[in-house]
N, C-alpha and C positions, 0 to 999 in steps of 0.2 A: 435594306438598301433599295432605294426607286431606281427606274431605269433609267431617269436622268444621273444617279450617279455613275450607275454603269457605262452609261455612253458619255460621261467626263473622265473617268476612271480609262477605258479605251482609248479615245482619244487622246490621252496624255501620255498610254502605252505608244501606240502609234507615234505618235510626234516623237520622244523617248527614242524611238527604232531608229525611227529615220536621221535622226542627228547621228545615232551611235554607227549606222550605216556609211551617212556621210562623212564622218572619221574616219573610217576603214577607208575608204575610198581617196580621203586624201594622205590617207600612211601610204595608201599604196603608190600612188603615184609620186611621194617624194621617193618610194623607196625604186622605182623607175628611174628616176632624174639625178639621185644621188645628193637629195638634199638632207635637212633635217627631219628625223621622224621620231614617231609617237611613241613610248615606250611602251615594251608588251603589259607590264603593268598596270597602264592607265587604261590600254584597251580593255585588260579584263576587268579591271575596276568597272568601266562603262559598262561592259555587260552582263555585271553583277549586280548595277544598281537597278535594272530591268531593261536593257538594251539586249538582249541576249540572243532574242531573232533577228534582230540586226543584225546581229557581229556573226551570227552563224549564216545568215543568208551575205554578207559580205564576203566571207570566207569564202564560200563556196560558187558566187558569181562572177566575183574578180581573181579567183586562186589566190587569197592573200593568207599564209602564213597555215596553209593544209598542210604542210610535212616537217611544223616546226612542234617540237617537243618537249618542255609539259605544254606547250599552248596549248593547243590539240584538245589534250585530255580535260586542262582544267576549264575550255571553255564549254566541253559538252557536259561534264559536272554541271556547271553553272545551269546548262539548258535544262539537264532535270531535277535542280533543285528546284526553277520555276515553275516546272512543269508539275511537280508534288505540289508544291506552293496553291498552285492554282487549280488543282485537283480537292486539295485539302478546302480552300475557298468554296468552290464548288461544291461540296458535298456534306461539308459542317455548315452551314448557314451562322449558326450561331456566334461564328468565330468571328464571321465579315465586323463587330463592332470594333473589332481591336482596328480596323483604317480608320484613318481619318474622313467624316464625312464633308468636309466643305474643305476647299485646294486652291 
């Protein structure tokens, strides 16, 4: 993998975050207003698909959804399943061919 892939690979992490951020952001604010909001399901779907610092830095800068239960649990699940994920990347090289290199 070139560092061009990695710094498309990143950037697509990043971008990824911050939508999944900005979901949270605006669940929470319908859930302020008392309109329609986002299912906990799709949340965690979103950051399962790799949004997962998102939804945990949302979590914990807007207080959205800290004291609700399994959320809680399955979204810090999700952070260290990334977090092996990307440990496991890191330190197997050989594995990195299983992504796709062009996006």
């Amino acid at each position: 993998m070139t560092m061009t892939d990695i710094i498309k690979w990143a950037l697509l992490f990043l971008a990824l975050n911050l939508l999944v951020f900005s979901i949270y952001f605006f669940d929470k604010q319908a859930s302020r207003h008392g309109k329609r909001r986002i299912s906990e399901r799709t949340l965690l779907f979103l950051a399962l698909i790799g949004g997962s610092l998102g939804a945990v830095a949302a979590q914990q800068l807007l207080r959205h959804k800290t004291r609700k239960e399994p959320f809680r649990s399955i979204l810090a699940a999700i952070l260290i399943l990334h977090g092996a994920l990307i440990a496991v990347l890191a330190f197997v090289p050989q594995w990195s061919f299983l992504l796709p290199q062009d996006f």
